[in-house]
MOPAC internal coordinates of N, CA, C and O (Angstrom, degrees):
PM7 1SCF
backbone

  N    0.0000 0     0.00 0     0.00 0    0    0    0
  C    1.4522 1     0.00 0     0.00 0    1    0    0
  C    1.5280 1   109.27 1     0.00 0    2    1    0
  O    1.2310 1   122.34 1   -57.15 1    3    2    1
  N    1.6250 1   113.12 1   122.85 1    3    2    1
  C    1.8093 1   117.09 1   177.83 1    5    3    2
  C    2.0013 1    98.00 1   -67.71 1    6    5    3
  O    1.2310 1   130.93 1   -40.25 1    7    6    5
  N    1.4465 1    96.52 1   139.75 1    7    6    5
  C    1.6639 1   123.03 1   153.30 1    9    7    6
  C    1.6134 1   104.79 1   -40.32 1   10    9    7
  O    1.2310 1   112.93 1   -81.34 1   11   10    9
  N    1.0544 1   130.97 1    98.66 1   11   10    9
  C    1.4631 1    99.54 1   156.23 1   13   11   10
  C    1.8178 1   108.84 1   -64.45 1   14   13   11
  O    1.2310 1   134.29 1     1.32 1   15   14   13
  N    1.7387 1    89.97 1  -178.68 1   15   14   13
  C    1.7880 1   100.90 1  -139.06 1   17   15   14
  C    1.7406 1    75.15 1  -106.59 1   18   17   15
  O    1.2310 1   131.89 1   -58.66 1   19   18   17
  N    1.6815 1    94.65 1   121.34 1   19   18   17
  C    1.9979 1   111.96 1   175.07 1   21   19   18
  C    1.8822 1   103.22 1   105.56 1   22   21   19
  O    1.2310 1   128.10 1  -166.04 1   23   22   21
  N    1.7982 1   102.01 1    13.96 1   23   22   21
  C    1.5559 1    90.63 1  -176.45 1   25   23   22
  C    1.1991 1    93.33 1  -114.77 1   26   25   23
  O    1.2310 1   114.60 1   -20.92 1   27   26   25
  N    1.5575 1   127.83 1   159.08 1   27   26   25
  C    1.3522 1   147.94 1  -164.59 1   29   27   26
  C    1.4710 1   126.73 1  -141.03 1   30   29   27
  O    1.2310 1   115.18 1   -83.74 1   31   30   29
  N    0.6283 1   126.74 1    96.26 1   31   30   29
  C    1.7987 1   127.57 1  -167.51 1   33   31   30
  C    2.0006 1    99.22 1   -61.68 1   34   33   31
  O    1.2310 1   125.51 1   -40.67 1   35   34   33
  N    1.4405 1   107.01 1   139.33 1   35   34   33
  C    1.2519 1   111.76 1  -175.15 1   37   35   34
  C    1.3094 1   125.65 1   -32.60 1   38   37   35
  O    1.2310 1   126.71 1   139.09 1   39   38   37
  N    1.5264 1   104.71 1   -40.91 1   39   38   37
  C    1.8119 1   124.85 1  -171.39 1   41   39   38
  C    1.5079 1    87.38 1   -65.39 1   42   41   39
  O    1.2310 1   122.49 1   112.30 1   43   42   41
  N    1.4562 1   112.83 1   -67.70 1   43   42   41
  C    1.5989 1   114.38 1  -172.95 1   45   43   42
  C    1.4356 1   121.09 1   -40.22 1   46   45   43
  O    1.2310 1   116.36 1   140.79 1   47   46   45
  N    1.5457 1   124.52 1   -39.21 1   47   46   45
  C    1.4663 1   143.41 1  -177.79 1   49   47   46
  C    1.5743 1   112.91 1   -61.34 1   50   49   47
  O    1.2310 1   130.65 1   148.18 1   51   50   49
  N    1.7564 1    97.07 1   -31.82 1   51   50   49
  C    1.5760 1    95.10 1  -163.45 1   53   51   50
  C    1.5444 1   102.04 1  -102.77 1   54   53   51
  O    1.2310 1   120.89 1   156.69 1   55   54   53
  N    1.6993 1   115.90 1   -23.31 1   55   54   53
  C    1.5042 1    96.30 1   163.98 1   57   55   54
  C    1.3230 1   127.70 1  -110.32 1   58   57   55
  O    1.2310 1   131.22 1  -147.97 1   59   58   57
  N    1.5493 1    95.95 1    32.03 1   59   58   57
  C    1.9493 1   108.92 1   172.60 1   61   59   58
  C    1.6908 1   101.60 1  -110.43 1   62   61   59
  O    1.2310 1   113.93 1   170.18 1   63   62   61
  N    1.6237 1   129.10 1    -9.82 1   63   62   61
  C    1.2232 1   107.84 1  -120.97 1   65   63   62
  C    1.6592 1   113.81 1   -78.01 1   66   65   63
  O    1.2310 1   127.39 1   167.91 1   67   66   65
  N    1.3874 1   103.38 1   -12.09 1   67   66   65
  C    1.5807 1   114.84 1  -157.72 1   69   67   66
  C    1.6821 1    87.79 1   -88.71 1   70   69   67
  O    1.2310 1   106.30 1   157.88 1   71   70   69
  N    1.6427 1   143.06 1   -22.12 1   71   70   69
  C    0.8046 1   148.17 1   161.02 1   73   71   70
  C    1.9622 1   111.55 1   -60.43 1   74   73   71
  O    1.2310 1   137.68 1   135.50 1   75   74   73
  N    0.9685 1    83.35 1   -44.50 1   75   74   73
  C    1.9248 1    95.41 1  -164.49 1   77   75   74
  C    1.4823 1    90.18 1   -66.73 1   78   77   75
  O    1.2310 1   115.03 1   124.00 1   79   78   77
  N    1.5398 1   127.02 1   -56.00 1   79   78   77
  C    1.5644 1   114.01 1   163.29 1   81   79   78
  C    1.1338 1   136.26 1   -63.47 1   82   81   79
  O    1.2310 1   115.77 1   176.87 1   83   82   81
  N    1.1867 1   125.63 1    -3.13 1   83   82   81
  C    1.2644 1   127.84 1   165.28 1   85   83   82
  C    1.6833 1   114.02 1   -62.75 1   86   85   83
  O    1.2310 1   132.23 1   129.25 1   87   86   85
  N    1.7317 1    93.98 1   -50.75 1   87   86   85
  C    1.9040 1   106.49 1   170.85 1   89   87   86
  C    1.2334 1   107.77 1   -46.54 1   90   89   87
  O    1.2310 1   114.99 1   105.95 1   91   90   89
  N    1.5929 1   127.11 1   -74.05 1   91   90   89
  C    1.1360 1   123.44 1  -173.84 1   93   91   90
  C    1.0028 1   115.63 1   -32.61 1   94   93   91
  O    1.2310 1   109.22 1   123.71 1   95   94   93
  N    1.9649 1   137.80 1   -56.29 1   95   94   93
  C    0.9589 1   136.94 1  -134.19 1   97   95   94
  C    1.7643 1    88.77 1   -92.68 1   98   97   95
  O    1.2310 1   118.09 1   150.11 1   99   98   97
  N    1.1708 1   121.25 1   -29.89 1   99   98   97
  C    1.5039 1   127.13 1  -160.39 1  101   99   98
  C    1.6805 1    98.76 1   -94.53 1  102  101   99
  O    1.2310 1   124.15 1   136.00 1  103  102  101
  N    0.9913 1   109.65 1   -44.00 1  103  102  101
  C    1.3819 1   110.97 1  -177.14 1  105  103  102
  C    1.5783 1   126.79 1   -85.65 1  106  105  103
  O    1.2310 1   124.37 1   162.86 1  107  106  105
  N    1.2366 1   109.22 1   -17.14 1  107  106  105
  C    1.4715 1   114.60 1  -157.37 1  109  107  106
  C    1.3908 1   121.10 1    40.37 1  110  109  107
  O    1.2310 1   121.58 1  -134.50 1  111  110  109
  N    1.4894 1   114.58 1    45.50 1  111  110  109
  C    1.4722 1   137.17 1   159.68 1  113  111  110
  C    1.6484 1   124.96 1   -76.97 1  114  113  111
  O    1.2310 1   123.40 1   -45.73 1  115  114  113
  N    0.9735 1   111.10 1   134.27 1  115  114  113
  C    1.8815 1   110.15 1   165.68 1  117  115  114
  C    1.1461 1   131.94 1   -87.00 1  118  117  115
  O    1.2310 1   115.58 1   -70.33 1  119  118  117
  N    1.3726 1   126.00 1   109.67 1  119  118  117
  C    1.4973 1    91.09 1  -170.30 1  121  119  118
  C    1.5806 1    99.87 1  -116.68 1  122  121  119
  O    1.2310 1   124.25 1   -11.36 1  123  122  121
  N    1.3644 1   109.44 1   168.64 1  123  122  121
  C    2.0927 1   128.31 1  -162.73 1  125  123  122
  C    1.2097 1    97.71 1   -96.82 1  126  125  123
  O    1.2310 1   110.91 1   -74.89 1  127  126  125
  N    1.4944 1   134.71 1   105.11 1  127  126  125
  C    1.2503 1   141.45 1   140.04 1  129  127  126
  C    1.8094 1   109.14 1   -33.03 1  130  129  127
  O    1.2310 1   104.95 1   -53.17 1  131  130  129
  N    1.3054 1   145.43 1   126.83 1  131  130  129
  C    1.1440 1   132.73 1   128.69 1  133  131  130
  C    1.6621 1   136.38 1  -123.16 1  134  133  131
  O    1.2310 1   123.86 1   -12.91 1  135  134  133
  N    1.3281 1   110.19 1   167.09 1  135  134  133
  C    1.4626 1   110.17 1  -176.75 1  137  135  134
  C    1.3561 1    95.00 1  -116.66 1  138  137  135
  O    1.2310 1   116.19 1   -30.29 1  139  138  137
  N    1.2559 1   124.84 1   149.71 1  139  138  137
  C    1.3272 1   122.33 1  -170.06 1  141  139  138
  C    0.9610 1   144.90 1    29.92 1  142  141  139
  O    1.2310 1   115.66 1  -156.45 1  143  142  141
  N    1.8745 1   125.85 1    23.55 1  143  142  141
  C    1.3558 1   132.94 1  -142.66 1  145  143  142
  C    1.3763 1   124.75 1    71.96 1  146  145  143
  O    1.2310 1   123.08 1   173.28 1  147  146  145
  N    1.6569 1   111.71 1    -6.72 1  147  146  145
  C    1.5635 1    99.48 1  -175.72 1  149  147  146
  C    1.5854 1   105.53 1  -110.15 1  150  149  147
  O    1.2310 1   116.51 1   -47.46 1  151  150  149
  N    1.4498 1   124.23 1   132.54 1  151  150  149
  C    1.1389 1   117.27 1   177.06 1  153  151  150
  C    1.6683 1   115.88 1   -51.45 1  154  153  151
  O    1.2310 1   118.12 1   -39.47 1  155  154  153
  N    1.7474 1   121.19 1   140.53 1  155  154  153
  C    1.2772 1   136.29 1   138.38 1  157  155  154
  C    0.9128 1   154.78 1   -99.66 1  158  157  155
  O    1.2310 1   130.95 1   153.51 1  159  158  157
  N    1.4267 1    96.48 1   -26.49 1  159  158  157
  C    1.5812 1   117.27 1  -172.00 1  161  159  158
  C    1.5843 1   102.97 1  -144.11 1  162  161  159
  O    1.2310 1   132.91 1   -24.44 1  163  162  161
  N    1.4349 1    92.66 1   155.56 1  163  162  161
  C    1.9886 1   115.48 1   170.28 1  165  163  162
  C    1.6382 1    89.60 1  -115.05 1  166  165  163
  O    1.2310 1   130.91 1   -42.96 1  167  166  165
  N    1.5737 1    96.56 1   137.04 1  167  166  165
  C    1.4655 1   113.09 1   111.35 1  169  167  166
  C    1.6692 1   144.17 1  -103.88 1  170  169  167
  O    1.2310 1   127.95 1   -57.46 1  171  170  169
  N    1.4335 1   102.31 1   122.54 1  171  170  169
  C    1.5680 1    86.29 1  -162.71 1  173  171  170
  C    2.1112 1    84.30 1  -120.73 1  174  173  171
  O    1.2310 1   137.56 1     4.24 1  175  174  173
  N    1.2682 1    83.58 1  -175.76 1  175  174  173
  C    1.6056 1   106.53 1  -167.90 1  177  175  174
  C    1.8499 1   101.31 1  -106.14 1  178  177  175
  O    1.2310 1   126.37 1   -57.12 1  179  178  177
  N    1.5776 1   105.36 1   122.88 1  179  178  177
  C    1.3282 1   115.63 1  -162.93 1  181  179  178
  C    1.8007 1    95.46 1   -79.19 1  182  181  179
  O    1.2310 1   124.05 1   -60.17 1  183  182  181
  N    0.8794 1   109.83 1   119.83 1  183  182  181
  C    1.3904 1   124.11 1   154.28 1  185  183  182
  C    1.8115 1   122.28 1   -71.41 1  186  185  183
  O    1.2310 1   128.79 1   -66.40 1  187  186  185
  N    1.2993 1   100.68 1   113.60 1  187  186  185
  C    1.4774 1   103.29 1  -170.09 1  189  187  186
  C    1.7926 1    91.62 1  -114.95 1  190  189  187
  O    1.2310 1   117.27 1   -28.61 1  191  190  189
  N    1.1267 1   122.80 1   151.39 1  191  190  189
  C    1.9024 1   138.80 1   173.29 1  193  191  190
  C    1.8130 1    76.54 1   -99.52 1  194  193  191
  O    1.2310 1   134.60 1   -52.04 1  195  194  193
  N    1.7566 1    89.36 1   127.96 1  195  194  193
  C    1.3967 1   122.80 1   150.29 1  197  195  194
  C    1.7052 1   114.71 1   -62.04 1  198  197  195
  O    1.2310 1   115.72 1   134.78 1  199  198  197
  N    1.1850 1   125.73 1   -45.22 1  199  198  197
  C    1.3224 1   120.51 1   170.53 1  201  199  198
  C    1.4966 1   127.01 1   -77.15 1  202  201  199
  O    1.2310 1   127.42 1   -61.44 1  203  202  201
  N    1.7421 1   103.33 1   118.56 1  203  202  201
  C    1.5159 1   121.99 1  -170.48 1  205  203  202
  C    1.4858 1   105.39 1   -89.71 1  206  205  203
  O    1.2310 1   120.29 1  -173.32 1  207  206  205
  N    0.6530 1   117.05 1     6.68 1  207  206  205
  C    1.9779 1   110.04 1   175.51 1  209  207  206
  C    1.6232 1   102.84 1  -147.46 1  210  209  207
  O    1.2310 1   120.33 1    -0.51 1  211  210  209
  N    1.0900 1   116.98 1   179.49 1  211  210  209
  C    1.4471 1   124.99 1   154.62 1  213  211  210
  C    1.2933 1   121.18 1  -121.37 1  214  213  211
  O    1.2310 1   122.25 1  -146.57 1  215  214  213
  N    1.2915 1   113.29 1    33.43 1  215  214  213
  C    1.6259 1   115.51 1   152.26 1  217  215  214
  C    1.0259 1   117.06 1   -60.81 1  218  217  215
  O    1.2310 1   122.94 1   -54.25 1  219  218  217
  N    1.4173 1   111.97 1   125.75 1  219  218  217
  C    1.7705 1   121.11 1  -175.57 1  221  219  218
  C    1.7655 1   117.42 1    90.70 1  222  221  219
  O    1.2310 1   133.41 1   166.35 1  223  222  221
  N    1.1196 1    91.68 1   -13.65 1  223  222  221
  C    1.9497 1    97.68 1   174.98 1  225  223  222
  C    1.2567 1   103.52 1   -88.90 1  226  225  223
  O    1.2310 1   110.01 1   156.78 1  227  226  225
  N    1.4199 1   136.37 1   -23.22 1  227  226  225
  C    1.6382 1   131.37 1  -163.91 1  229  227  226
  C    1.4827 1   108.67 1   -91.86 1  230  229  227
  O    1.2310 1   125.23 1   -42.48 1  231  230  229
  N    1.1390 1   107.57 1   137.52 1  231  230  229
  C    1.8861 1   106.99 1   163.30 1  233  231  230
  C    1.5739 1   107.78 1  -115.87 1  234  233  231
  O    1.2310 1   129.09 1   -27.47 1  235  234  233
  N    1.4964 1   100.09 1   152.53 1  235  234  233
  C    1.4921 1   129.14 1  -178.33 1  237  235  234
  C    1.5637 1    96.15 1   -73.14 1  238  237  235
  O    1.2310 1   120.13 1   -57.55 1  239  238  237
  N    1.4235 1   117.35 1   122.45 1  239  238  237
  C    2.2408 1   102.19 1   146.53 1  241  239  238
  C    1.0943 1   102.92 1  -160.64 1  242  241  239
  O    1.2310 1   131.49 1  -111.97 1  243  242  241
  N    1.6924 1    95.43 1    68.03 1  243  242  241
  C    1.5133 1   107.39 1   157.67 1  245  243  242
  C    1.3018 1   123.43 1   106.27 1  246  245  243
  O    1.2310 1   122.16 1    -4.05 1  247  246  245
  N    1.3173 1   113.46 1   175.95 1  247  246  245
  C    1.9442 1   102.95 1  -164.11 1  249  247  246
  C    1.7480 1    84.37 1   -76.37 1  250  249  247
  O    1.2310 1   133.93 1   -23.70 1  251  250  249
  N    1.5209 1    90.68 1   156.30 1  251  250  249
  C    1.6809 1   107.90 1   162.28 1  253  251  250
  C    1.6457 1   104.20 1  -133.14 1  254  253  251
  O    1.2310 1   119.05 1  -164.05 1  255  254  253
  N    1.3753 1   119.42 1    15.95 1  255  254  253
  C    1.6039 1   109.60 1   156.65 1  257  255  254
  C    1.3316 1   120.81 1  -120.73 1  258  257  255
  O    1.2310 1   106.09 1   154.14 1  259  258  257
  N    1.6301 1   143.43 1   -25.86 1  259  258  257
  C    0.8876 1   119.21 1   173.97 1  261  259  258
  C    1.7847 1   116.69 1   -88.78 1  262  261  259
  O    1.2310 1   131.97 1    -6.98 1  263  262  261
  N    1.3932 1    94.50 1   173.02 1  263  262  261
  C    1.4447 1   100.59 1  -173.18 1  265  263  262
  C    1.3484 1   146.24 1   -54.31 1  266  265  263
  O    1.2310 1   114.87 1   -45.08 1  267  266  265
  N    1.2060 1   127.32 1   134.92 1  267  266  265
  C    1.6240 1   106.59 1  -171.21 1  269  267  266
  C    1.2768 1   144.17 1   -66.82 1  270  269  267
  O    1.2310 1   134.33 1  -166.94 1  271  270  269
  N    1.4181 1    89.90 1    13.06 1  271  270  269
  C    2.0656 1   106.18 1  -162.71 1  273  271  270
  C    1.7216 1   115.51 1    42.94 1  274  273  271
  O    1.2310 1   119.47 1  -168.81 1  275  274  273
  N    1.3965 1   118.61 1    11.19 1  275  274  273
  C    1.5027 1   117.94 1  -176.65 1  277  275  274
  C    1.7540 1   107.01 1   -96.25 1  278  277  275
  O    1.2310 1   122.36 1   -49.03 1  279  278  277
  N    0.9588 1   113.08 1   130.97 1  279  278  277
  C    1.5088 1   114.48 1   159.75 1  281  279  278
  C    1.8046 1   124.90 1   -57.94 1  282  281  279
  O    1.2310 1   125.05 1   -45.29 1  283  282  281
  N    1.2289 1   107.90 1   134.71 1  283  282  281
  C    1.1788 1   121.89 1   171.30 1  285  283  282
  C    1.1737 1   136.79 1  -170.46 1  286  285  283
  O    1.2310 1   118.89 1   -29.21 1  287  286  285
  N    1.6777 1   119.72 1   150.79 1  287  286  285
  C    1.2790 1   113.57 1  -172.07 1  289  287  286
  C    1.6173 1   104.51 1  -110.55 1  290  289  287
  O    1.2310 1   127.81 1   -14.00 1  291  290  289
  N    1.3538 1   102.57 1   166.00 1  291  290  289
  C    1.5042 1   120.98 1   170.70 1  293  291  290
  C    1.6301 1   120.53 1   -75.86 1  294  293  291
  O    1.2310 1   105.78 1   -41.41 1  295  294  293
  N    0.9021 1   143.97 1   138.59 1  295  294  293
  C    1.9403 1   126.09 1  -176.33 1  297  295  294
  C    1.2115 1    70.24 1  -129.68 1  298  297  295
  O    1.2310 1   136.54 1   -23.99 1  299  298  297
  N    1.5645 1    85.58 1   156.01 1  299  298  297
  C    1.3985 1   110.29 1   176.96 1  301  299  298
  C    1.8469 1   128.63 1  -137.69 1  302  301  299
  O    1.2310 1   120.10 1   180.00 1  303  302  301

């Protein structure tokens, strides 16, 4: 059975690994953990959002504290 291409056998993972993250991090590559040929594990590349607040993402539509002047009951 062929390797697919970005898979790594455990032994391989643990004395490549600080290399193998380097790819990910540089490449935005995945690479296939396996044990015996069978996949277990991902490494994937953490996606972080550049935006630290949400100033400027929110919209205004309308009061949300005073009352609605509508009638209603409670069910219970």
């Amino acid at each position: 059975m062929e390797k697919p291409a970005g898979s790594y056998s455990i032994a391989e993972c643990k004395a490549r690994l600080s290399g193998l993250v380097r790819r990910v991090e540089r490449g935005r590559e995945t690479v296939v953990v396996t044990k015996r040929g069978r996949p277990v594990a991902r490494i994937v590349p953490v996606v972080c959002a550049r935006r630290r607040s949400l100033k400027g993402s929110l919209t205004f539509h309308g009061d949300i504290v005073s009352p609605l002047n509508e009638p209603w009951e409670a069910r219970g």
